[in-house]
N, C-alpha and C positions, 0 to 999 in steps of 0.2 A: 412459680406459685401454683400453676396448675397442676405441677407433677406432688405438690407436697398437697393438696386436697386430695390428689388420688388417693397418695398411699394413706390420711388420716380417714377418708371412705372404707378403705380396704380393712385396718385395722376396728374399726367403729364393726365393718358388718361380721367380724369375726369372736366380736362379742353377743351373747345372748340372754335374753330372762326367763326366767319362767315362773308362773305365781304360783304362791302355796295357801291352798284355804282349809282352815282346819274345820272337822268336823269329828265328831263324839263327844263322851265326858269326860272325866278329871283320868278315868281309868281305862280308856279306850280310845284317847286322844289319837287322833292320825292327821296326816299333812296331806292335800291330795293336788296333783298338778294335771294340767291336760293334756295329753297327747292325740294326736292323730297319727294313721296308720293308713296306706292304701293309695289308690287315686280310683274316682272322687276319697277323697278322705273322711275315715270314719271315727269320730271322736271318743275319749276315754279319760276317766277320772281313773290317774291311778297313785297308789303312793309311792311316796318316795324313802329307797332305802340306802344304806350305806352300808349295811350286813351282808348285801345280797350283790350280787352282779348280772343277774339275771332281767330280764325284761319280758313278763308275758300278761296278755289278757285272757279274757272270757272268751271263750270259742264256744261254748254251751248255752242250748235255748236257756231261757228262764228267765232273761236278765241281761243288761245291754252286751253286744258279742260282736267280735270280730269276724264278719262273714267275706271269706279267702276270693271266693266265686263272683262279689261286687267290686274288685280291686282289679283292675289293668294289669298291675307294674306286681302283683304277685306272684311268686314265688316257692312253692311246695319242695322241702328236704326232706331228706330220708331220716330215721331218728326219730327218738320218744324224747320227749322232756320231762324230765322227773324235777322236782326242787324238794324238799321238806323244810326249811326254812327261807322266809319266814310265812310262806303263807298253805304250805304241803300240798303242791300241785303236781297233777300229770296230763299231760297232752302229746301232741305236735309240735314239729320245725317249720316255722317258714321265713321266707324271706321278702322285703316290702322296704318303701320308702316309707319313715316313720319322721313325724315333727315334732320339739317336742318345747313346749308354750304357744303364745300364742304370737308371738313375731317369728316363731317358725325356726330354728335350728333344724334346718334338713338336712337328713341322714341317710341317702337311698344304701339298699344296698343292706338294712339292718337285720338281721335276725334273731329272731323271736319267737317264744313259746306262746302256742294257744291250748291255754288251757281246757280240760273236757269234765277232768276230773280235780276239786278241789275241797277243802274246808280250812277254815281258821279263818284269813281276812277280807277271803272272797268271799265270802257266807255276810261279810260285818257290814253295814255302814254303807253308800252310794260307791263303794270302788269296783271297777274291772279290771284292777291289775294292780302290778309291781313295777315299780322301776330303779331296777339295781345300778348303783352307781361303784360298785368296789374295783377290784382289781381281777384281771380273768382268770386266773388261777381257781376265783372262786364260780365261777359259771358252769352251769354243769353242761355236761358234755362235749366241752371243749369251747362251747358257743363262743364267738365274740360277742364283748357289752355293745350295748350303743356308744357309751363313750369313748372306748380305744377305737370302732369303728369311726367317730368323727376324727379322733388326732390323727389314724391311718389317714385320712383323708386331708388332713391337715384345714378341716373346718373349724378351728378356732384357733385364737389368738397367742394363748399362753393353756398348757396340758393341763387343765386344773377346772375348778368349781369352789362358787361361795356357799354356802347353807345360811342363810338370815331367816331368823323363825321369831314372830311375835304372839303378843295371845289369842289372833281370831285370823291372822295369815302370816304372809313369809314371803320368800324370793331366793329362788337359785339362780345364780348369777353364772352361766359356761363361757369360760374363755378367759376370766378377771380376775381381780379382788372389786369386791361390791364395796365401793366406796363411798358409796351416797346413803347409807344404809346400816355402815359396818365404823368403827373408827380405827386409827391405826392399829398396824398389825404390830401387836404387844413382842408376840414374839414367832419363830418356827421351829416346831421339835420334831426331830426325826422319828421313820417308823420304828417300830422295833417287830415289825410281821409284814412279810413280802403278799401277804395274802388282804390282811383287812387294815383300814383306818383305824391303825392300835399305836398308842406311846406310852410313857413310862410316866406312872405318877410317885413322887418317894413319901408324899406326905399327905395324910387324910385328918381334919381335926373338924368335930362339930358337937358343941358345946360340950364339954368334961371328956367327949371321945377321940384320941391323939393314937393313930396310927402312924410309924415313920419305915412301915414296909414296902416294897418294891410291887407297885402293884401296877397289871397291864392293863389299861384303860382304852375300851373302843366306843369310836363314835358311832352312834346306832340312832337315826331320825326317824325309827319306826315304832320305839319304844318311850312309853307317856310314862315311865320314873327313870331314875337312877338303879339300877342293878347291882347288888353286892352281894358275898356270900351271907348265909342268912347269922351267924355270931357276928358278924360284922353290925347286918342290919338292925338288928335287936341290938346292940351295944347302943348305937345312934340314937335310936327311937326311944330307948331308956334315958339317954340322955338329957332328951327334950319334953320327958313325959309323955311320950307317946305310947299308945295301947293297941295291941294287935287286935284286930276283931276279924276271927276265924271265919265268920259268913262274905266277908268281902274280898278278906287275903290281902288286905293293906294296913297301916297302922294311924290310927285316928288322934287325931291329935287339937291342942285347940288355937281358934281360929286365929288368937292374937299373939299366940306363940314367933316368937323370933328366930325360928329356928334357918340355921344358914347352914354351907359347908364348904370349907374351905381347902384346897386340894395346891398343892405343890405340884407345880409343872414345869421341867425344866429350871430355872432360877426364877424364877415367876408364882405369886400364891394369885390363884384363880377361886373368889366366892360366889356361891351360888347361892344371892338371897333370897331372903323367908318369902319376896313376894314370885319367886318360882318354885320353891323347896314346902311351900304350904298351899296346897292347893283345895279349893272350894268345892264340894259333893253336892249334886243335885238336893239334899233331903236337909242341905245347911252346916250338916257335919262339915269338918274341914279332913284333909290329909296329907302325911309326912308323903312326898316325894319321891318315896324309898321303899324297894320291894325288897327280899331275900331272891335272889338267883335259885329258882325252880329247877334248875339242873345240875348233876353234879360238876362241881371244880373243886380242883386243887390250885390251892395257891389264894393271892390277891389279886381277884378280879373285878371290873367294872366296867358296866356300861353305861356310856355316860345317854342318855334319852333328852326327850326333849326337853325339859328342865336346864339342863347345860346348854343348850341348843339356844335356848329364849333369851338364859344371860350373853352368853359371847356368840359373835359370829363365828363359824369354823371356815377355813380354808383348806379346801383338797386337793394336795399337789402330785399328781400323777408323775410329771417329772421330776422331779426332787425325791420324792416318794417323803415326804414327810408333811404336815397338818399347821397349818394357821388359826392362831388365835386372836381375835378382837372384840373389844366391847361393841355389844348391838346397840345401836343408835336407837 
């Protein structure tokens, strides 16, 4: 009996949370979780991404920073950090025990960008940073993430993480499926990119708009719409009587609109309803959910943003190398 309490201790402490509280508007929505960095440890709101695999703060006065020279257990590398998405930063390497919630997932040993030079989301909002959750392929400069640095380490339970997002917070869950949170897991579809959190979606339909193209779909918790090419996007927003208005660069639409969108996943139809997909503007307007992709692509793409993220839980399986879906509780 004693030996079956260990190992449920052992398993319990190899699961982790970390909380997500949202802060901006309907158009600049972001998630932000805490980390600490150093010993004594120095705290940071940063966001969390699924695009990026990177992990770095604010190294520059002006604004809360990570100072190298009040940390013991730091560590100085050789190396520039570059990133351009998503937040276009350059710094410094270093290395440091980093935690990351607030029951602590410690990670010694992690490396990390300190940023000097920045614009986009470190200019935005209370954050000092990113916290990239992808796969290392995408980290630049070879870095290891914090997360393959914990399964290197075999600091958690199962190679994986929950994303649970609601309207005012969230919960990442390292180590599990968040089942207090999340409900069964509907289904697992494999990747189709050794690189990002991307699957295959074969069907798009929202109201009178019925795509059955092969389109590559990634999970992105750093972006506050849905992202499609922009004929895509306008076909949708036409759909629903939605009206682009050029001074915002989103499509405005009205408030008791029904507008949903229903996506083919695997053998599974996945909706995203109107009370995610229509979202309320400071000035009362309301807004379609849905941007045009600002960059060029070819093909059928999308990102799925926090709107996907609020209706179903994701699960990110590192081992598997393929993505869990469940309805958010």
């Amino acid at each position: 009996m004693i030996v079956l309490f260990a190992i449920l201790a052992t398993a319990l402490a190899d699961v982790h949370h970390m909380q997500l509280t949202r802060v901006g508007n309907y158009d600049g929505v972001k998630y932000l979780a805490d980390v600490s960095i150093g010993t004594p440890a120095q705290n940071f709101k940063v966001v969390l991404s699924t695009t990026s695999a990177n992990f770095y703060v604010n190294s520059a006065y002006g604004k809360n920073f990570f100072n190298s020279t009040a940390s013991e257990t730091y560590e100085k590398l050789d190396g520039k950090f570059v990133e351009k998405w998503p937040a276009d930063v350059e710094g410094i390497v270093g290395k440091d025990t980093v935690r990351l919630g607030a029951d602590g997932l410690v990670i010694p040993g992690t490396i990390f960008g300190q940023a000097a030079k920045f614009r986009s989301i470190l200019l935005n909002y209370d954050v000092d940073g990113v916290l990239g959750l992808g796969f290392p392929a995408l980290a630049a400069g070879g870095i290891t993430p914090p997360m393959t640095r914990a399964m290197d380490l075999h600091l958690l339970d199962e190679p994986l993480f929950t994303v649970h997002m609601k309207a005012t917070n969230g919960l990442v869950t390292y180590g599990a499926v968040d089942t207090a949170h999340c409900g069964q897991i509907l289904a697992y579809e494999p990747l189709t990119s050794k690189t990002h959190w991307q699957f295959a979606i074969t069907s798009v339909k929202s109201g009178k708009y019925h795509s059955t193209a092969k389109w590559a779909a990634r999970s992105d918790t750093t972006n506050p719409f849905i992202e499609i090419p922009a004929p895509e996007a306008a076909a949708i927003a036409d759909a629903h009587g939605a009206k682009f208005d050029n001074g915002r660069g989103h499509y405005v639409i009205d408030c008791q609109a029904e507008a949903s969108m229903e996506l083919m996943i695997g053998q599974r139809k996945y909706t995203i309803e109107a009370k995610n997909f229509v979202v309320s503007a400071p000035d009362g307007r309301c807004v379609l959910a849905l941007k045009p992709l600002n960059t060029m692509t070819f093909g059928y793409v999308m990102s799925l943003g926090v709107p996907f993220h609020r209706q179903f839980c994701t699960v990110h399986d590192f081992g598997h190398e393929r993505i869990g879906l469940a309805d958010s509780l």
